[in-house]
C-alpha positions as CSV (number, residue, x, y, z in Angstrom):
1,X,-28.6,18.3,15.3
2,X,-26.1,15.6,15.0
3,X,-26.2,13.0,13.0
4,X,-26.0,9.0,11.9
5,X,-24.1,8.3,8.8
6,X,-23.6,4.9,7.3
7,X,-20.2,4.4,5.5
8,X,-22.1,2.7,1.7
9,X,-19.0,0.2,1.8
10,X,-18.6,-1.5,4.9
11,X,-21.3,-0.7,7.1
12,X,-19.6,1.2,9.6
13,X,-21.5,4.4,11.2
14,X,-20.1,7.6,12.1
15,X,-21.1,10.0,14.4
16,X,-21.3,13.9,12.6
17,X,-21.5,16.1,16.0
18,X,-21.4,19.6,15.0
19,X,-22.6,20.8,18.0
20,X,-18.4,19.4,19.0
21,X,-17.5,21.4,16.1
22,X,-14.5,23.1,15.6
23,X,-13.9,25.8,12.4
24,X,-10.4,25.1,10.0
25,X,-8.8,27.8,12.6
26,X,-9.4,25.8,15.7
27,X,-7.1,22.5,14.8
28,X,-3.8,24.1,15.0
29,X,-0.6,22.7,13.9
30,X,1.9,20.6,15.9
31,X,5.1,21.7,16.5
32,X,8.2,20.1,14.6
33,X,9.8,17.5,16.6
34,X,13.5,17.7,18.1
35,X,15.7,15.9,15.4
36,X,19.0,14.0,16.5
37,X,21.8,15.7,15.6
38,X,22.7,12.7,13.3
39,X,19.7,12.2,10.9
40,X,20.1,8.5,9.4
41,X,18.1,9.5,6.3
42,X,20.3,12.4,5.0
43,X,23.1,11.8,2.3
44,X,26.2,11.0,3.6
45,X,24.8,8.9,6.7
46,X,23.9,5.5,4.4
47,X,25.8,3.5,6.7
48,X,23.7,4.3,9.6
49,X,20.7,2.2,7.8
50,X,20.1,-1.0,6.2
51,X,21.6,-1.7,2.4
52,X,19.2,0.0,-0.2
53,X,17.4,-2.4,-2.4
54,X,15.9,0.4,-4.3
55,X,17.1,3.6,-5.6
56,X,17.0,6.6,-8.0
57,X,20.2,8.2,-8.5
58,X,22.8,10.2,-10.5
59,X,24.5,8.1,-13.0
60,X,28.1,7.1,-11.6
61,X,27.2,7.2,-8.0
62,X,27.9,3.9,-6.1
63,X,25.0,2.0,-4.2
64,X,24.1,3.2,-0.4
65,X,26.6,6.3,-1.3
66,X,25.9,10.1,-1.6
67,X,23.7,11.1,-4.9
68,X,21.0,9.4,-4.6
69,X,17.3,11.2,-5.2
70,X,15.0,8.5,-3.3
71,X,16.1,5.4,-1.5
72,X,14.3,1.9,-0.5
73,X,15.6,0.3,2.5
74,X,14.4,-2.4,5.1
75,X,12.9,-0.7,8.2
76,X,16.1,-1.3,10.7
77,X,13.2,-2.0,13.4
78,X,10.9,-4.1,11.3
79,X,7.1,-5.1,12.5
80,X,7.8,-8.2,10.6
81,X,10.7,-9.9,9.5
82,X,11.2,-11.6,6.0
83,X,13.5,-14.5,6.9
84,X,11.9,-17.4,7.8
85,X,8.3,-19.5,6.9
86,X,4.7,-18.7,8.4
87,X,4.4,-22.2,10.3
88,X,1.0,-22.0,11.3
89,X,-0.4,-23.5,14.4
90,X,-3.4,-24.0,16.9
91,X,-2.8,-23.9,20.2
92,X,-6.2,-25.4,21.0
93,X,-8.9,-22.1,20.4
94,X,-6.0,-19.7,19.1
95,X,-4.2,-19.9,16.2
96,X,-0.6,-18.7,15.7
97,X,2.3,-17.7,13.4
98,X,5.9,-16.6,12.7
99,X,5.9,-13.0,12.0
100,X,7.0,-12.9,8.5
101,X,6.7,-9.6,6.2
102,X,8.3,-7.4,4.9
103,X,8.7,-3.7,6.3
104,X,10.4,-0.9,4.3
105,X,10.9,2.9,4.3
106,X,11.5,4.5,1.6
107,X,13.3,7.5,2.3
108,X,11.0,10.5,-0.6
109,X,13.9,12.7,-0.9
110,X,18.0,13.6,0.2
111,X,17.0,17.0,1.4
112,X,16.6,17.0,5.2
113,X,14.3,20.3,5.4
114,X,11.6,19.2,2.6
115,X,7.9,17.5,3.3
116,X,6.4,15.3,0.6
117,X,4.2,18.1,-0.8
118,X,7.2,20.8,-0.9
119,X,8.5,17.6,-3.9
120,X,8.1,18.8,-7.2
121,X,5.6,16.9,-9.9
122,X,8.2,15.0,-11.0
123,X,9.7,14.1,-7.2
124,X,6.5,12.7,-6.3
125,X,6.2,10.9,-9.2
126,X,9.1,9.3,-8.2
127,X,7.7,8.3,-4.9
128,X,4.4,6.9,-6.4
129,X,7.0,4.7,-8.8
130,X,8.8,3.1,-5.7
131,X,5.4,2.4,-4.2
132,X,4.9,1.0,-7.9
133,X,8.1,-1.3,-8.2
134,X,8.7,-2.5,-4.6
135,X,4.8,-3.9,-4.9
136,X,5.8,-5.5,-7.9
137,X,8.9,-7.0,-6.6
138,X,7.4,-8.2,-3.2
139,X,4.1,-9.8,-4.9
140,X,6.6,-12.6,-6.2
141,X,6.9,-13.9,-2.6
142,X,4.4,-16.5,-2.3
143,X,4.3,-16.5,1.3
144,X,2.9,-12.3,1.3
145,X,-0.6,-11.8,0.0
146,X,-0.9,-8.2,1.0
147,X,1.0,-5.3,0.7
148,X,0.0,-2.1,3.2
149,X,2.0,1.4,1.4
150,X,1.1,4.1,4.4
151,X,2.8,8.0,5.2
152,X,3.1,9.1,9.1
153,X,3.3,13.1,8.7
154,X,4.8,14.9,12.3
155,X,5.4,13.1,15.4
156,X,1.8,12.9,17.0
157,X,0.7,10.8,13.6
158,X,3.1,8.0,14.7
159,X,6.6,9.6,13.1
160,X,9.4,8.8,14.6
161,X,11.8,10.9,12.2
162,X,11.4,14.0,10.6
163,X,12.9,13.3,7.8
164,X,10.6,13.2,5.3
165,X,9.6,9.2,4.2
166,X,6.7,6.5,3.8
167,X,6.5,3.0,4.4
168,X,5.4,-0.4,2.9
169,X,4.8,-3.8,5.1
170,X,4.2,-6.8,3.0
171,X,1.8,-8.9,4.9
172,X,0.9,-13.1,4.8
173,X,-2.8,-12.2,5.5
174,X,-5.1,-9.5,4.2
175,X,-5.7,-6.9,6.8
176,X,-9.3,-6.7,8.4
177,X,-9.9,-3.1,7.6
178,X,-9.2,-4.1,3.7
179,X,-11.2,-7.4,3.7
180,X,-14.2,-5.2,5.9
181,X,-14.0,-3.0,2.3
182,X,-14.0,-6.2,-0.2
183,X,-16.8,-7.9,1.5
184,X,-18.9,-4.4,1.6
185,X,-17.6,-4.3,-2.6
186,X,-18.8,-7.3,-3.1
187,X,-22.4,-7.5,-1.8
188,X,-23.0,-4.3,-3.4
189,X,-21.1,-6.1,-6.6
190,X,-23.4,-9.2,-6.1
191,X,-26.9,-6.9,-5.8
192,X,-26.1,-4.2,-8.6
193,X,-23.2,-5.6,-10.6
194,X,-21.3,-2.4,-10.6
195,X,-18.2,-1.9,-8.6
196,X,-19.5,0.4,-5.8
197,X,-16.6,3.1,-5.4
198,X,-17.2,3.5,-9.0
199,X,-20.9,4.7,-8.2
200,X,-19.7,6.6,-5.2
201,X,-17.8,8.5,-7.6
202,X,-20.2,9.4,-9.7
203,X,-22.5,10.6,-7.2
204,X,-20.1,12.7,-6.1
205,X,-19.7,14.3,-9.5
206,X,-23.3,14.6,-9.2
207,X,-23.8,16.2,-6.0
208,X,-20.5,18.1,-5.8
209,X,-20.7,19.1,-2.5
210,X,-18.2,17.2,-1.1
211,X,-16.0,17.0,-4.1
212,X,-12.5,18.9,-3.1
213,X,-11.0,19.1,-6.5
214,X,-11.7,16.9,-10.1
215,X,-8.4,16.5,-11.3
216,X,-9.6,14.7,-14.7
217,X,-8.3,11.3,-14.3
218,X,-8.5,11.4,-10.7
219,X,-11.2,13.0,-7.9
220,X,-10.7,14.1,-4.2
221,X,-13.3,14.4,-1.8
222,X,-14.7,14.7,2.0
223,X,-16.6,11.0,2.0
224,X,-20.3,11.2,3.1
225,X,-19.4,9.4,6.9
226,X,-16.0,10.5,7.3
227,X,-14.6,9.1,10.8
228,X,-12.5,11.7,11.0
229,X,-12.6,15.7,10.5
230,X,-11.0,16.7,6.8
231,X,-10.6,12.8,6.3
232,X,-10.1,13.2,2.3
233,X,-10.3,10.1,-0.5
234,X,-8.2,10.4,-3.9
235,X,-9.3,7.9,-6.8
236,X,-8.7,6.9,-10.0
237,X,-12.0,7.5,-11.9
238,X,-10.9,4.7,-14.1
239,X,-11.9,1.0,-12.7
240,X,-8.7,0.0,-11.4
241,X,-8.4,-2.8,-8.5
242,X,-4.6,-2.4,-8.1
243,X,-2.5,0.7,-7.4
244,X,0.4,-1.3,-10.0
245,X,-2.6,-1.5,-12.4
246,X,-2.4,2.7,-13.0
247,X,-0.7,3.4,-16.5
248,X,3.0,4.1,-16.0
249,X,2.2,7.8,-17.9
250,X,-0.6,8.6,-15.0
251,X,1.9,8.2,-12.3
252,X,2.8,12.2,-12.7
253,X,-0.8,13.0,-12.7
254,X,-1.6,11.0,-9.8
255,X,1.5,13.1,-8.2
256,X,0.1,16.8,-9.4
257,X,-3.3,15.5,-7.5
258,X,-1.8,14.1,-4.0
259,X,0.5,17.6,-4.2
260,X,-2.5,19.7,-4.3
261,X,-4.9,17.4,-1.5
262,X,-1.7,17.7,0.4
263,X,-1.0,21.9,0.1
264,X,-4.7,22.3,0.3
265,X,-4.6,20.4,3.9
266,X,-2.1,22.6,4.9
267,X,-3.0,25.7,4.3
268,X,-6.6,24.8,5.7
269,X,-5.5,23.2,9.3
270,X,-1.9,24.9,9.6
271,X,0.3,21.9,8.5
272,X,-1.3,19.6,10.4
273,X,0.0,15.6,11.4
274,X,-1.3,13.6,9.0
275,X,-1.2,9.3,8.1
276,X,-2.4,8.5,4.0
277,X,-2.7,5.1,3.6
278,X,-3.2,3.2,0.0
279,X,-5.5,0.5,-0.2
280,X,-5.3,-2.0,-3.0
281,X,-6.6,-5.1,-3.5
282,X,-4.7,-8.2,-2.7
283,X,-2.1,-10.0,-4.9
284,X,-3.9,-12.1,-7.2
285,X,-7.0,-10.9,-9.7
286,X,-10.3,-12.3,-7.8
287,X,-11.3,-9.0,-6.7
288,X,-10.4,-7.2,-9.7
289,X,-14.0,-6.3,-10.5
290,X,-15.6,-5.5,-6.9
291,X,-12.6,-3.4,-5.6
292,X,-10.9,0.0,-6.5
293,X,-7.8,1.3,-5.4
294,X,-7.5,5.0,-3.4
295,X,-5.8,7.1,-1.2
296,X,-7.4,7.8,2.2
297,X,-5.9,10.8,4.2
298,X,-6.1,11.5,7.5
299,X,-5.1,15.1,9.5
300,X,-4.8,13.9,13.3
301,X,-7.1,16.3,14.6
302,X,-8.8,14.5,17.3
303,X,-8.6,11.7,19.5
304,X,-10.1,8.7,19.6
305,X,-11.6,7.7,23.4
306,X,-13.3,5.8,24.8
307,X,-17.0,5.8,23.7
308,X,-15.6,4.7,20.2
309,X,-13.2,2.1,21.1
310,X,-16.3,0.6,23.2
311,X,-18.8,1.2,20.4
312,X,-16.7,1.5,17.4
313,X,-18.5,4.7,16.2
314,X,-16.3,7.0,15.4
315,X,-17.6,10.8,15.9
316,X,-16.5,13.5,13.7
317,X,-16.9,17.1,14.3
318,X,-16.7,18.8,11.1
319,X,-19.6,18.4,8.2
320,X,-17.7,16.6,5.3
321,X,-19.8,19.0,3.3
322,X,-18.4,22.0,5.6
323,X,-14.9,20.7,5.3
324,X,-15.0,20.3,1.1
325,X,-16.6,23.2,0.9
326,X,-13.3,24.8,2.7
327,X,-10.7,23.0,0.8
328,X,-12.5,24.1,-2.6
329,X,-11.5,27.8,-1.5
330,X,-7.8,26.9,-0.7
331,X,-5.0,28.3,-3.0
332,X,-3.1,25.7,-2.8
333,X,-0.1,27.5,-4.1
334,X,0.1,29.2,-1.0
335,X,1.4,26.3,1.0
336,X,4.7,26.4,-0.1
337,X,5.3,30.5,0.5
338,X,4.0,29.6,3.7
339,X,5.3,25.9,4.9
340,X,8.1,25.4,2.4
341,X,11.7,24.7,3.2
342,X,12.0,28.2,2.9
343,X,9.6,29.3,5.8
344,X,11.1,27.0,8.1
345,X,14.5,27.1,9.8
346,X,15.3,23.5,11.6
347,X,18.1,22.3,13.2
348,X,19.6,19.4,12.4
């Protein structure tokens, strides 16, 4: 029997339909895409993108040079731009502004034939630390009061290179999905005067069926309306409002935790296209007790038509509870023998 479920923080529904169910088997994996020849993001192409403004590298290597271990750079085809001011203005019922952001890729490793979760503790550490200091750097532009840190895995999650990299757009207004989350936070905030993903964590501890993996300082799980099949939260146990607010020795843990959602997903759906997204609160400390900081992951495993466009439910075929349930029997240290660098031949 399918059911109604109401997402506890904003209100939203979902759809569970497992009578449109599919088993872990039946969502295979998408080919890789055709790479150009000339892949902007390896070492010894820096020319071929914008100046770095962030990088780890060996000591004595020059700037947008060879020997680098992760690189910043501005997205050479930018959503926003950061040159200029906002200028808001009506024009009568509609309001309007100049598109000004910031929009960068940061480019998770030099080796061409390597996914995020093939990166080592330490390598993804490094990652979660350029998340870390570009937010802190961009936060000192008054005119941004939002900064969006997201991953498009394989071409049909909205990649356009293979080349394995995530992205951060600065923003002059807080996006609606976040602000749909804060206002959920803080009714529940102004009834029970407890932050609500907190208690949504502990129920999950409680009930532990939908819990994928407790990772001490940090818990994964299916949430009780995922839109999406294997949709899969990671937080910080610990009340944190900001993804900068994490203690700079937690960074590595945070990295063994997203390496094992990410091996667990897969081995479970086949290396599957994926987007993770971070949400954080916005700059400033005024929602510092109503929100929490996490990690929401997404395999794209089905499309979204048009009953849920038109209604804005979203169905998902797949139990959260079944889908835990799975990843909880995942060896997750099979993903690399099987999707690794070394499984893979591609062309370059």
């Amino acid at each position: 029997m399918p059911e109604f479920r109401r997402d506890p923080v904003i209100g939203r529904w979902v759809i569970i339909s497992t009578d449109r169910g599919k088993r872990p088997s039946s969502f295979g994996n998408v080919p890789k895409q055709e790479e150009p020849k000339m892949c902007p993001f390896c070492p010894g192409n820096e020319s071929s993108t914008p100046p770095e403004v962030l990088a780890f590298r060996e000591n004595g290597t020059q700037p947008n040079k060879p020997g680098w271990f992760l690189r910043v750079i501005s997205n050479k085809y930018p959503a926003l731009r950061v040159e200029g001011s906002l200028n808001r203005e009506p024009m009568g019922l509609y309001d309007k502004m100049n598109g000004v952001g910031a929009h960068e890729v940061i480019i998770e490793t030099p080796d061409h034939y390597k996914d995020l979760a093939d990166l080592s503790h330490e390598e993804i550490k490094n990652v979660l630390w350029a998340f870390r200091e570009r937010s802190l750097d961009l936060q000192r532009d008054r005119r941004f009061k939002y900064i969006l840190i997201f991953k498009n895995h394989g071409e049909a999650a909205g990649a356009s290179l293979e080349h394995s990299h995530s992205q951060l757009i600065a923003t002059p207004i807080i996006p609606r999905r976040v602000e749909e989350e804060i206002d959920g936070a803080n009714k529940y905030y102004d009834f029970k005067e407890r932050c609500i993903f907190c208690d949504i964590i502990r129920q999950e501890l409680t009930d532990k069926e939908r819990v994928i993996s407790d990772y001490g300082d940090f818990i994964a799980f299916s949430p009780f309306a995922s839109r999406h099949p294997f949709e899969t939260w990671l937080l910080p146990k610990q009340h944190l409002a900001h993804f900068t607010d994490l203690a700079p020795n937690n960074y590595i843990y945070l990295a063994e935790a997203l390496k094992d959602v990410l091996n667990r997903l897969r081995v479970a759906l086949n290396n599957p296209p994926f987007n993770f997204i971070i949400h954080t609160s916005p700059f400033g400390n005024e929602f510092d007790e109503v929100y929490h900081w996490h990690f929401e992951i997404i395999p794209k495993l089905t499309k979204v038509a048009g009953f849920e466009w038109g209604s804005g439910f979203y169905i998902n075929p797949t139990k959260p509870e079944d889908a835990a349930g799975y990843m909880r029997e995942i060896d997750s240290s099979q993903a690399e023998r099987l999707f690794g660098p070394q499984a893979t031949v591609k062309m370059v």
